[in-house]
MDTraj code that builds the backbone (N, CA, C; nanometers):
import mdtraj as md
import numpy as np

residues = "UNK UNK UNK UNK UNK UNK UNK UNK UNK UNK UNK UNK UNK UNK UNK UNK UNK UNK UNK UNK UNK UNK UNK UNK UNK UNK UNK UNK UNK UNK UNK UNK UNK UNK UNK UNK UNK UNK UNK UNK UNK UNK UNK UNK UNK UNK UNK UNK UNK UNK UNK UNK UNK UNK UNK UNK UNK UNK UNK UNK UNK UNK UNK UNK UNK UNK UNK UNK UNK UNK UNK UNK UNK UNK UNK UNK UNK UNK UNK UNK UNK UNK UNK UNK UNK UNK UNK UNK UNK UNK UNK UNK UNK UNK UNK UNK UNK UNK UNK UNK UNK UNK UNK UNK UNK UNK UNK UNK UNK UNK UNK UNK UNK".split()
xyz = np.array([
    [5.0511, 11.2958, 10.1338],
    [5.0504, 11.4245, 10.1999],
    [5.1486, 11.5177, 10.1288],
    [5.0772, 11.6221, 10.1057],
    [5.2107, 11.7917, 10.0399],
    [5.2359, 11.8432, 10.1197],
    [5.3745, 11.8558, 10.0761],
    [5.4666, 11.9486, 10.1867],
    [5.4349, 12.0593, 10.1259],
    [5.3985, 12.1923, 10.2082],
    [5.4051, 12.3268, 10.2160],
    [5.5446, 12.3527, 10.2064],
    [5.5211, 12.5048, 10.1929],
    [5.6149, 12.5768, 10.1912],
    [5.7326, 12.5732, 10.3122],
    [5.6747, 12.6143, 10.4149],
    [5.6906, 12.6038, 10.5297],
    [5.7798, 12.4999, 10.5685],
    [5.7118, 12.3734, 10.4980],
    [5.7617, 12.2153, 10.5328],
    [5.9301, 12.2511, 10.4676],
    [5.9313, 12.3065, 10.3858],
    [6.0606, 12.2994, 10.3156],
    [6.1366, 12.3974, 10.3516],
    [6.1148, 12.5477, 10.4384],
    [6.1789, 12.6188, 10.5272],
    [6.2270, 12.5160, 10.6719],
    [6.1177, 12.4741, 10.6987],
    [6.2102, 12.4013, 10.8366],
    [6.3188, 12.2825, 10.7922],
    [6.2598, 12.1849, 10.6804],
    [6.4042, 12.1410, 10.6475],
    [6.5242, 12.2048, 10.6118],
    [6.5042, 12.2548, 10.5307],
    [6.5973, 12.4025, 10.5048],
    [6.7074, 12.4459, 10.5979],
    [6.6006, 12.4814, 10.7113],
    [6.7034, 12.5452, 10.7997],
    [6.7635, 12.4632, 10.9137],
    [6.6883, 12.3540, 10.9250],
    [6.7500, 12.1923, 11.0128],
    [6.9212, 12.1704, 10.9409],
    [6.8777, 12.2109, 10.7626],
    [7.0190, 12.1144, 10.7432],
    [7.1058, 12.2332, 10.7290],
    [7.1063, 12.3666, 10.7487],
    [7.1759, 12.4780, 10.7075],
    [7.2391, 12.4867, 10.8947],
    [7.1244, 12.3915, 10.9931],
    [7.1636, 12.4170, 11.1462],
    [7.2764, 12.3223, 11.1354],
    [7.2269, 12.1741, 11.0586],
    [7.2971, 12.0699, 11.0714],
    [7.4663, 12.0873, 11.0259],
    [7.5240, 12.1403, 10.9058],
    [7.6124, 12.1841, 10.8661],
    [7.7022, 12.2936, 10.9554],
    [7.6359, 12.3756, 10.9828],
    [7.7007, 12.4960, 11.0762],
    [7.7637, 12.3592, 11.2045],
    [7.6655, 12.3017, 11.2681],
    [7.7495, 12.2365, 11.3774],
    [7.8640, 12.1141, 11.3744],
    [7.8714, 12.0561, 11.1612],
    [7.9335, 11.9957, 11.1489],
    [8.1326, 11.9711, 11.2156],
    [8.1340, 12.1048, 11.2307],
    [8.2777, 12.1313, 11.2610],
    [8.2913, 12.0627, 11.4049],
    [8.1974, 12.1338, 11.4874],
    [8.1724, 12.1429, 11.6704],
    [8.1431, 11.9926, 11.6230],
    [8.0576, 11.9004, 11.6135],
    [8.0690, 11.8096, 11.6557],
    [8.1747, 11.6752, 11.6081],
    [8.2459, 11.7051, 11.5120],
    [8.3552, 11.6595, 11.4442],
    [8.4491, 11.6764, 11.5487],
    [8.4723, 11.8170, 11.6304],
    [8.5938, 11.8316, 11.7521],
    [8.5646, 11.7336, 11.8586],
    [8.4351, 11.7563, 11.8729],
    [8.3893, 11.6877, 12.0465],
    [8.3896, 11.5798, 12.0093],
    [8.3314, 11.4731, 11.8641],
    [8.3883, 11.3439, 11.8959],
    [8.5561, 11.3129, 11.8484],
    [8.6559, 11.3655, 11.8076],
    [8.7808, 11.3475, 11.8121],
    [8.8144, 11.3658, 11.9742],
    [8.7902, 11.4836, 12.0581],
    [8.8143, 11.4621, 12.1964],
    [8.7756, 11.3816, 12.2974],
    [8.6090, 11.2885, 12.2360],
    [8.6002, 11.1778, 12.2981],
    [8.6628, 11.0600, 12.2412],
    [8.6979, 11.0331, 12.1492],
    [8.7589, 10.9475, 12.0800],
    [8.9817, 10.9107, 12.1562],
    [9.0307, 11.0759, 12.1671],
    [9.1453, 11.0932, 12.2115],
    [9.1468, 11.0578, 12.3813],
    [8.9851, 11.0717, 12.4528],
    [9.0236, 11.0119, 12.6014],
    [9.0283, 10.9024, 12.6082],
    [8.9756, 10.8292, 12.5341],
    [9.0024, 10.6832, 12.4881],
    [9.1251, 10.6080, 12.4743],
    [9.1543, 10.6836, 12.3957],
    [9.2898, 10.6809, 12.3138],
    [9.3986, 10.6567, 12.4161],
    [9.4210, 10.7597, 12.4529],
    [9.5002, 10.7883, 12.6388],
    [9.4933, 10.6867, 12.7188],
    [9.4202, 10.6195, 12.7246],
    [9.4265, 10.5115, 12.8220],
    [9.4633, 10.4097, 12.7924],
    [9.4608, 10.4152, 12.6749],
    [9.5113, 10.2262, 12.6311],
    [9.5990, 10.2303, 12.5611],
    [9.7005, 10.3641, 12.4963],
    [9.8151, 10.3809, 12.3968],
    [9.9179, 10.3247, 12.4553],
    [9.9448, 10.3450, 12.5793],
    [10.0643, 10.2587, 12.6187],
    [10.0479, 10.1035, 12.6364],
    [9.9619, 10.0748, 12.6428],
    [9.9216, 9.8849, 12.5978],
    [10.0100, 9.8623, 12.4609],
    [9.9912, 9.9471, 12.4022],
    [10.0439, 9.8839, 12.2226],
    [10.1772, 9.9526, 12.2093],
    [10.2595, 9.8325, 12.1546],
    [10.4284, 9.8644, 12.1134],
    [10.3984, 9.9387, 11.9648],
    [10.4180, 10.0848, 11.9649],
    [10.4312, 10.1096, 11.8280],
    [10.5279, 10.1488, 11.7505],
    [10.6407, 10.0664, 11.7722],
    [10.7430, 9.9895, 11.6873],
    [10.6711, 9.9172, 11.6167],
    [10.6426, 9.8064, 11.6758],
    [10.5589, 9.7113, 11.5746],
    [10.4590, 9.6544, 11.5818],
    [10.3672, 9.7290, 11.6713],
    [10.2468, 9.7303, 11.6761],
    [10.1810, 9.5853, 11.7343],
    [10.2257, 9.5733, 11.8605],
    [10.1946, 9.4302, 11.9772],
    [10.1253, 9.4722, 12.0330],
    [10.0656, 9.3370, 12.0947],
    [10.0082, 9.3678, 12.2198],
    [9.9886, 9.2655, 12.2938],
    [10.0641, 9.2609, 12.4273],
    [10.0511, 9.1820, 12.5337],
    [9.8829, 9.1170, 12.5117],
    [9.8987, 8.9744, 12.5694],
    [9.7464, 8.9110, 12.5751],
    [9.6716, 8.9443, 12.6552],
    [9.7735, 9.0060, 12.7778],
    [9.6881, 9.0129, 12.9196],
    [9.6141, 9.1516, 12.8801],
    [9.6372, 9.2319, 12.7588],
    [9.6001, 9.3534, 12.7026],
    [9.4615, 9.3406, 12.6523],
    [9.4451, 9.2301, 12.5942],
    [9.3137, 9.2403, 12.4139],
    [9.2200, 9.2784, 12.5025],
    [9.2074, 9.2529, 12.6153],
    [9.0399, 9.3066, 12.6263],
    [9.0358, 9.4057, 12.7083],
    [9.0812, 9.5099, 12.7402],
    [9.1036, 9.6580, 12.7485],
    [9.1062, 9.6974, 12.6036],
    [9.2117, 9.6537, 12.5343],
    [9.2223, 9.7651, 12.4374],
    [9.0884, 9.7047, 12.2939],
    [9.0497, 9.6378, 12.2726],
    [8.9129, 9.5689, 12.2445],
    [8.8256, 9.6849, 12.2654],
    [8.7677, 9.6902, 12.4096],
    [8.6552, 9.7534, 12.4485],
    [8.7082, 9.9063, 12.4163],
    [8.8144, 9.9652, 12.4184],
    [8.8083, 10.0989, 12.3887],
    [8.8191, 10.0964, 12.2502],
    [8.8609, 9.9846, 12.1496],
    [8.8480, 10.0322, 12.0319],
    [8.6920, 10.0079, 11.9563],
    [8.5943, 9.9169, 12.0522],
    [8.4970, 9.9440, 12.0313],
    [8.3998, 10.0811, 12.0838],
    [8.4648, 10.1150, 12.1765],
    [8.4080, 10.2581, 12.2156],
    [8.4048, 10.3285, 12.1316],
    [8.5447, 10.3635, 12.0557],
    [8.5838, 10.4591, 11.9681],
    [8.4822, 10.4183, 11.8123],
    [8.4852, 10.2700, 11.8007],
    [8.4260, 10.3045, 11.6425],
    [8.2171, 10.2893, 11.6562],
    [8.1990, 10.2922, 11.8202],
    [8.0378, 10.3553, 11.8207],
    [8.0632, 10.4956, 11.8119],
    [8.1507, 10.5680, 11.8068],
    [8.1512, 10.7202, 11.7964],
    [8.1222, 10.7335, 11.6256],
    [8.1295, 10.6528, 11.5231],
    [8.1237, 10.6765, 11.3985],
    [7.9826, 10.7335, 11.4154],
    [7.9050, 10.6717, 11.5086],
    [7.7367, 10.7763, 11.4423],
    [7.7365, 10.8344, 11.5509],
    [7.7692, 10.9636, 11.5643],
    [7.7645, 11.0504, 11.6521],
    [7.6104, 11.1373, 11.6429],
    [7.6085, 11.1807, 11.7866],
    [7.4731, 11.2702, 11.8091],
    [7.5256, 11.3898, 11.8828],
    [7.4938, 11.4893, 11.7990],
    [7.5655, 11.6241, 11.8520],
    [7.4375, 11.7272, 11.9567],
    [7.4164, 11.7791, 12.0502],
    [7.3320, 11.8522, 12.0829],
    [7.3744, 11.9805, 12.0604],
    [7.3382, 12.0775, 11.9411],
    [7.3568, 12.2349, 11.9457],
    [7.2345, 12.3673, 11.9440],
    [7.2447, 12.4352, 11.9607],
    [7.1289, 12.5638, 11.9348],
    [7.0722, 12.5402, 11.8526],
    [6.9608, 12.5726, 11.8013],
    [6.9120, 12.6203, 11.7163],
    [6.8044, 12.7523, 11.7413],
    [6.7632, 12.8046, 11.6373],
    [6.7048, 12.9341, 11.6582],
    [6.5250, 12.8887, 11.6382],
    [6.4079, 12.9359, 11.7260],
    [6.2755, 12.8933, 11.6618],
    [6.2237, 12.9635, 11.6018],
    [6.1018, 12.9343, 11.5677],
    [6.0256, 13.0434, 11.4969],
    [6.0134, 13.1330, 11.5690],
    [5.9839, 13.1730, 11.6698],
    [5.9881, 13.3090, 11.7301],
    [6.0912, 13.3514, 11.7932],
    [6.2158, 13.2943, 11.8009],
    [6.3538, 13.3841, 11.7700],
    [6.3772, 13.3014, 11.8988],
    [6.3579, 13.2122, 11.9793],
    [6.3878, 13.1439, 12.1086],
    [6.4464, 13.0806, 12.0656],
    [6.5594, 13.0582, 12.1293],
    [6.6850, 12.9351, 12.1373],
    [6.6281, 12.8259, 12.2156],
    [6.6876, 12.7219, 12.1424],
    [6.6549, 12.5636, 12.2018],
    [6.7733, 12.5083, 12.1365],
    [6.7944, 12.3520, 12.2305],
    [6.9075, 12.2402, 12.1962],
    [6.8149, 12.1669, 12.1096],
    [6.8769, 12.1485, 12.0041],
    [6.8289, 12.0138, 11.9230],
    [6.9208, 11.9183, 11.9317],
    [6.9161, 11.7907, 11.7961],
    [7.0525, 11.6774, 11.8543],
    [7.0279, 11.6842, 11.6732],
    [7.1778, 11.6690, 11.6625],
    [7.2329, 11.6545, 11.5223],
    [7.2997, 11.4906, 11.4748],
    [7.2479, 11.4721, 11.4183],
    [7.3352, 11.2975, 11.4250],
    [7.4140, 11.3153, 11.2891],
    [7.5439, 11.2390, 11.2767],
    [7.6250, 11.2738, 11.1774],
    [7.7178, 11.1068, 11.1486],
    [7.7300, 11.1132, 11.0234],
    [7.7849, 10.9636, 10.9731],
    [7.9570, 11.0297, 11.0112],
    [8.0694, 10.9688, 11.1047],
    [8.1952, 10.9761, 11.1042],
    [8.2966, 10.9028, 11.1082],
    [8.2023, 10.7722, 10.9947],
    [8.3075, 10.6342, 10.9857],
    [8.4011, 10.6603, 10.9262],
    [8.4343, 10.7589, 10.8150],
    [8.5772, 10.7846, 10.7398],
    [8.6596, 10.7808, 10.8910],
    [8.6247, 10.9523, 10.9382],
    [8.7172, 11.0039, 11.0656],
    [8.6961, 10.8802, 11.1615],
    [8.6258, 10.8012, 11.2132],
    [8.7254, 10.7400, 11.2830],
    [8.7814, 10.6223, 11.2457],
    [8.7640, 10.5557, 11.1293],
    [8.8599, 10.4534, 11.0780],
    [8.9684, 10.5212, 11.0657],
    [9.0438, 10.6774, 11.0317],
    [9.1141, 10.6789, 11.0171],
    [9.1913, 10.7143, 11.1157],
    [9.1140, 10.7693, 11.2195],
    [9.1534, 10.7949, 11.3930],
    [9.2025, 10.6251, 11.4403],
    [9.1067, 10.5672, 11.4248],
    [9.2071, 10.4449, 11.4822],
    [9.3141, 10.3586, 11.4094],
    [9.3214, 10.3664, 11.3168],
    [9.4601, 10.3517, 11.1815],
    [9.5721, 10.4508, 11.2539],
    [9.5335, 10.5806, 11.2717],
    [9.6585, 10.6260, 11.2859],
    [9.7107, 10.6468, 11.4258],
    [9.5873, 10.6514, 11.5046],
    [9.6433, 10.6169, 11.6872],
    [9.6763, 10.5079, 11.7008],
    [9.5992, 10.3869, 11.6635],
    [9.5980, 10.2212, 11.7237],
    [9.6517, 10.1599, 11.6091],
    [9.6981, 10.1982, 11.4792],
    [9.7539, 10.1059, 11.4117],
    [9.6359, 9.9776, 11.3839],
    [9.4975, 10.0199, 11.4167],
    [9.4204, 9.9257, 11.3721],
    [9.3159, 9.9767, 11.2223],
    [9.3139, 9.8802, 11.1457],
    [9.2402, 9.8886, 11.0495],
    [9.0539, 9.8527, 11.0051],
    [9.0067, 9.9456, 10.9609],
    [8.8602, 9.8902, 11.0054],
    [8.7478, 9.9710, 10.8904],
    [8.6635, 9.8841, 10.8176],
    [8.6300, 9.8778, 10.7628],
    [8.6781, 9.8607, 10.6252],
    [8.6270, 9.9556, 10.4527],
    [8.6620, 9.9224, 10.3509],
    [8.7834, 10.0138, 10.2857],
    [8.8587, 10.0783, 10.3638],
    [8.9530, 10.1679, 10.3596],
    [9.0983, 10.0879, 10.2991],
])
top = md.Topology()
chain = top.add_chain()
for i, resn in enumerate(residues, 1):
    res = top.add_residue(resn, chain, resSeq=i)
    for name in ("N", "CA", "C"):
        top.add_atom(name, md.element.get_by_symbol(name[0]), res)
traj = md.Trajectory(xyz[None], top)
């Protein structure tokens, strides 16, 4: 099957939508990532980075919370062909940002970093 013209305007403007919302959804998952964060920072001594036993599985499950945020799905505007606004969903790779979100909140290390 050939892609038209057309075919290559709507990609076009998907990834010109996709980019514009890169910022917005980079914030909203650091702020879901930081309510996380909040709840289980005082579990860990970061002097030297302990953690009570009666701890691992609280702080476990939020640091698995935090690194399903690496593939994030953003919902933002987009504009249609006839000038009507609609939500689309943007999905975005943010394993750098949060391996390095949890390195530098949790003192935990994760993946090839």
């Amino acid at each position: 099957m050939r892609e038209t013209e057309t075919d290559f305007k709507i990609g076009d403007d998907f990834q010109t939508d996709w980019q514009y919302h890169h910022d917005d959804a980079l914030a909203e998952m650091r702020e879901h990532a930081h309510c996380i964060t909040q709840k289980i920072e005082h579990h860990i001594n970061q002097n030297c980075l302990t953690l009570e036993i009666d701890n691992i599985d609280v702080v476990y499950k939020a640091i698995e919370q935090i690194k399903e945020l690496s593939w994030y799905q953003y919902k933002g505007d987009r504009e249609g062909r006839w000038n009507e606004i609609y939500q689309d969903e943007f999905d975005y790779n943010f394993k750098d940002e949060v391996t390095d979100l949890l390195a530098d909140e949790l003192g935990y290390t994760w993946g090839d970093k």
